[in-house]
BAFI-3210 file (N, C-alpha, C; in Angstrom, 3 decimals, decimal comma, padded with zeros to 6 digits):
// residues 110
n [1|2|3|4|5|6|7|8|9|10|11|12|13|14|15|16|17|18|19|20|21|22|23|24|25|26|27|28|29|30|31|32|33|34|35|36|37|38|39|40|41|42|43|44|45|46|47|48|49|50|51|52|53|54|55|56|57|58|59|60|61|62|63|64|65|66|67|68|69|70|71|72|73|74|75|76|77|78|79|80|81|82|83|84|85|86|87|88|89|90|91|92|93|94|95|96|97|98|99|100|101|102|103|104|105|106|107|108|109|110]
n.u [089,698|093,458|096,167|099,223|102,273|104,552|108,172|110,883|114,010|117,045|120,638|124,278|126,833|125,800|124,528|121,945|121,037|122,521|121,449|119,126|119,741|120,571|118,507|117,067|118,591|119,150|116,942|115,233|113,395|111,745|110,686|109,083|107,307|105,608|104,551|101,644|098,723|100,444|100,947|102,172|105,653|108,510|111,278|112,671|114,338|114,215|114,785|116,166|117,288|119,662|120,484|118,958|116,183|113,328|110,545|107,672|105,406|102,316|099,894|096,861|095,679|095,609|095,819|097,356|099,993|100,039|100,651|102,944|105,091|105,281|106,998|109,642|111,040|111,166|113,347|115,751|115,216|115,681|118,216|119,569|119,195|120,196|122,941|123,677|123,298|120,510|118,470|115,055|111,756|108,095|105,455|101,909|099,412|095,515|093,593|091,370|088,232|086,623|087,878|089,278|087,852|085,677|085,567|088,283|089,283|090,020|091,985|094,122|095,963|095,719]
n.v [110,868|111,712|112,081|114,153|114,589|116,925|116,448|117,815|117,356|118,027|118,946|119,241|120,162|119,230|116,900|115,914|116,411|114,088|112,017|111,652|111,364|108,552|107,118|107,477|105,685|103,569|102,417|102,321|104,128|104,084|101,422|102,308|103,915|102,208|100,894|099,545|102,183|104,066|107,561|109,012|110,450|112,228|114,237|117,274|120,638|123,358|126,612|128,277|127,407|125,359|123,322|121,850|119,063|118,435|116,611|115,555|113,671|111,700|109,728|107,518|107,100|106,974|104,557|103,221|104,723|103,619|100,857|101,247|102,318|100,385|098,765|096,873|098,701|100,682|100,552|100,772|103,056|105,055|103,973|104,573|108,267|107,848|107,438|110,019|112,135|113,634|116,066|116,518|118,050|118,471|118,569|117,669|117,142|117,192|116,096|118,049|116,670|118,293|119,622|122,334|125,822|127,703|130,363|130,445|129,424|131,454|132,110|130,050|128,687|126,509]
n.w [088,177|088,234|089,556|090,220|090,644|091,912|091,427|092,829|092,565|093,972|094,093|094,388|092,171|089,658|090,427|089,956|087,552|086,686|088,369|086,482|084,572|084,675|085,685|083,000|081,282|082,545|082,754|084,301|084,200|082,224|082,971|085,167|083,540|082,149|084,070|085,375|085,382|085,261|083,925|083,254|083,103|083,054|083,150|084,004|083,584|085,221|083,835|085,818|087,757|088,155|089,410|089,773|089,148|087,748|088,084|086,677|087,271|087,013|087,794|087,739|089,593|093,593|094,548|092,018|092,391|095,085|094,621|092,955|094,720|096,683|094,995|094,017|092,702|093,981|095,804|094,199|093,050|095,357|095,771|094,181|094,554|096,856|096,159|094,622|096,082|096,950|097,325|098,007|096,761|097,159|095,388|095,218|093,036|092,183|089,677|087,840|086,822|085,353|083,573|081,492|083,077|081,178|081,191|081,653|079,010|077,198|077,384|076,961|074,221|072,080]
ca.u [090,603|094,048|097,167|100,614|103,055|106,139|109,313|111,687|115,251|118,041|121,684|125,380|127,896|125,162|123,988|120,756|121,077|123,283|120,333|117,775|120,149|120,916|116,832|117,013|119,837|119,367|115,610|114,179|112,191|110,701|109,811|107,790|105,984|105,089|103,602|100,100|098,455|101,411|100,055|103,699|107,029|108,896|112,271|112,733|115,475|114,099|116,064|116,652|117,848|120,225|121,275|117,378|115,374|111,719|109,943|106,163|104,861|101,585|099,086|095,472|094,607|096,360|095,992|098,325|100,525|100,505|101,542|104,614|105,942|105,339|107,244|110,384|112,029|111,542|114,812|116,556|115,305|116,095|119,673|120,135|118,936|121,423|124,412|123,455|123,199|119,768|117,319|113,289|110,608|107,404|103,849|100,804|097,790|094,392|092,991|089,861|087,651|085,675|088,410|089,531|086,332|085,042|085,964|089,827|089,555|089,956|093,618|094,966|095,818|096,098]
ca.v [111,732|111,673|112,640|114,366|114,670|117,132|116,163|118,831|116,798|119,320|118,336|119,902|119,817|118,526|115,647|115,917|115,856|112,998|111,017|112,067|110,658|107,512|106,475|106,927|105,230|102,357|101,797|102,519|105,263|102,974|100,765|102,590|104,895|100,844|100,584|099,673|103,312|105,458|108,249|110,714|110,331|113,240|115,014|118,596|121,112|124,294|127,603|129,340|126,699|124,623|122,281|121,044|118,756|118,591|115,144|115,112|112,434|111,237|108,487|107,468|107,085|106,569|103,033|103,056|105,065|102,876|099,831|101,583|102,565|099,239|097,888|097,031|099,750|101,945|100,811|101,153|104,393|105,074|103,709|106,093|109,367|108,394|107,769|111,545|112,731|114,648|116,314|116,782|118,830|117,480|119,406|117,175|118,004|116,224|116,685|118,325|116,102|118,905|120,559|123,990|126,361|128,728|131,975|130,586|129,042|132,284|132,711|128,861|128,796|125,083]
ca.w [088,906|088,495|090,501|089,798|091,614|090,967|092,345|092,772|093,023|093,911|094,177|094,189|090,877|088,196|090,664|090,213|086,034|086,423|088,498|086,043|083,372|085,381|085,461|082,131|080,775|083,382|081,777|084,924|084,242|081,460|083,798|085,849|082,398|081,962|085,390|085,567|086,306|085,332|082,903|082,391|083,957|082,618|083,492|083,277|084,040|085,483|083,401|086,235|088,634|087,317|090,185|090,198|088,063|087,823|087,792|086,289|087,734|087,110|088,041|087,595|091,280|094,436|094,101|091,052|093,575|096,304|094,345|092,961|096,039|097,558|094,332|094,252|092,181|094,415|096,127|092,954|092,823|096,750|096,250|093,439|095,217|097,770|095,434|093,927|097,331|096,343|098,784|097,847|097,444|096,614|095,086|094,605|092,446|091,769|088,427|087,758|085,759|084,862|082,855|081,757|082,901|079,948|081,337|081,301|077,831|076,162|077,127|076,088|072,741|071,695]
c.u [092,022|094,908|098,390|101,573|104,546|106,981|110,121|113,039|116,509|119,157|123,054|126,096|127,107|124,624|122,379|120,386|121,657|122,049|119,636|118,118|120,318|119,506|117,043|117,571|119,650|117,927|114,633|113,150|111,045|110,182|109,001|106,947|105,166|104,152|102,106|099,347|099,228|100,951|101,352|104,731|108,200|110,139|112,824|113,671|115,070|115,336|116,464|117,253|118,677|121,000|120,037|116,741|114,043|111,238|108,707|106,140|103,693|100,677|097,609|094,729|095,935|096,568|097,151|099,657|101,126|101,381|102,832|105,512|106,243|106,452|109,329|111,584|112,021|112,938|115,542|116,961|115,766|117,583|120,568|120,260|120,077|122,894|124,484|123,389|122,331|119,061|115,984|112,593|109,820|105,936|103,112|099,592|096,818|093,782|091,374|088,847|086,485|086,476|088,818|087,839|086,418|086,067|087,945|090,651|090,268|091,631|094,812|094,883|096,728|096,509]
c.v [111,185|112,474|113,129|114,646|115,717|117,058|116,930|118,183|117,878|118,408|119,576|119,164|118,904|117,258|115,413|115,670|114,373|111,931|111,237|111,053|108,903|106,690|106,477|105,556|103,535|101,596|101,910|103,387|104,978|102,108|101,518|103,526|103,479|100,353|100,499|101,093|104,460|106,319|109,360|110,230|110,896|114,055|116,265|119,731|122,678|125,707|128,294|128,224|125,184|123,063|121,465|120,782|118,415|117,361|115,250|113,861|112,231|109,846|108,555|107,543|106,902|105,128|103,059|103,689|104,542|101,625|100,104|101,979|101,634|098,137|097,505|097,577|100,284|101,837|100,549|102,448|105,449|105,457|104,957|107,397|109,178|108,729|108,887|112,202|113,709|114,539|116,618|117,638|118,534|118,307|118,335|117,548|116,934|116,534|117,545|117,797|117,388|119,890|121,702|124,850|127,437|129,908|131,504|129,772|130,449|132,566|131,061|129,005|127,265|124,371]
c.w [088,778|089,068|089,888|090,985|091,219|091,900|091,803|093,242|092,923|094,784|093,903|092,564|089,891|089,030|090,408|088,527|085,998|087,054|087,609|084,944|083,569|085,008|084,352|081,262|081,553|083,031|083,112|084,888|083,036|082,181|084,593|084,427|082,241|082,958|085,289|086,630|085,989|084,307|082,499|083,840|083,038|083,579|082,999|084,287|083,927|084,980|084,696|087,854|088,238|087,998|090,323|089,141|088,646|087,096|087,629|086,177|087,739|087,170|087,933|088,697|092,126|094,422|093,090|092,100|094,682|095,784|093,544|093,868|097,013|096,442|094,940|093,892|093,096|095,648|095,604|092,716|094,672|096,633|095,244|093,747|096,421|096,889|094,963|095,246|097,198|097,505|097,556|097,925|096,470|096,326|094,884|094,369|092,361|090,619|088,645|087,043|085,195|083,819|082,998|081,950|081,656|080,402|081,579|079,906|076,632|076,258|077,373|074,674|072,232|069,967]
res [x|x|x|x|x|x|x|x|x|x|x|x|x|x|x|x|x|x|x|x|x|x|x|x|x|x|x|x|x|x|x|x|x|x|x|x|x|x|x|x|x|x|x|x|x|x|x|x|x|x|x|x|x|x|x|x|x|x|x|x|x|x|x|x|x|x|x|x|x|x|x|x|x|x|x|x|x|x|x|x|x|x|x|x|x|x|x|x|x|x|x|x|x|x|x|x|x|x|x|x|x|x|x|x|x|x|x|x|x|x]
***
């Protein structure tokens, strides 16, 4: 079973690109894809909302989870979200280890 998480970071005048770029650029967002547990850490810029980026976040378990949040990026990544002055909104999924079912294979096309 794993977990995702999407983080919806929304900001005024491009702040919210400019953090996205910041993690990068600063190697943090390599450090945590490096994290023991991390499985995607992905930044993505919704077309139709342009002040908000979209964080795919995944992990292998909560465990992997818990010890990044207990690490001590995460007030790296804290201090950054303030300097961007960004607000949150947060979806989490659980995988399905059982896959795509049959009857909704027929309309992926891989």
């Amino acid at each position: 079973m794993s977990i995702t998480v999407n983080l919806y970071y929304m900001g005024e005048n491009g702040n919210a690109r400019k953090f996205a770029e910041e993690m990068e650029q600063s190697g943090v967002a390599d450090r945590i894809r490096n994290e023991d547990g991390n499985l995607r850490y992905e930044y993505f810029v919704p077309l139709m909302q342009p002040e908000t980026v979209l964080l795919i976040d995944s992990w292998a378990d909560q465990d992997a989870i818990d010890r990044h949040h207990a690490s001590p990026m995460m007030t790296e990544i804290v201090a950054l979200r303030d300097k961007y002055d960004l607000h949150m909104k947060v979806e989490r999924f659980v995988s399905d280890e059982g896959g795509v079912p049959d009857h909704d294979k027929s309309f992926i096309r891989e």
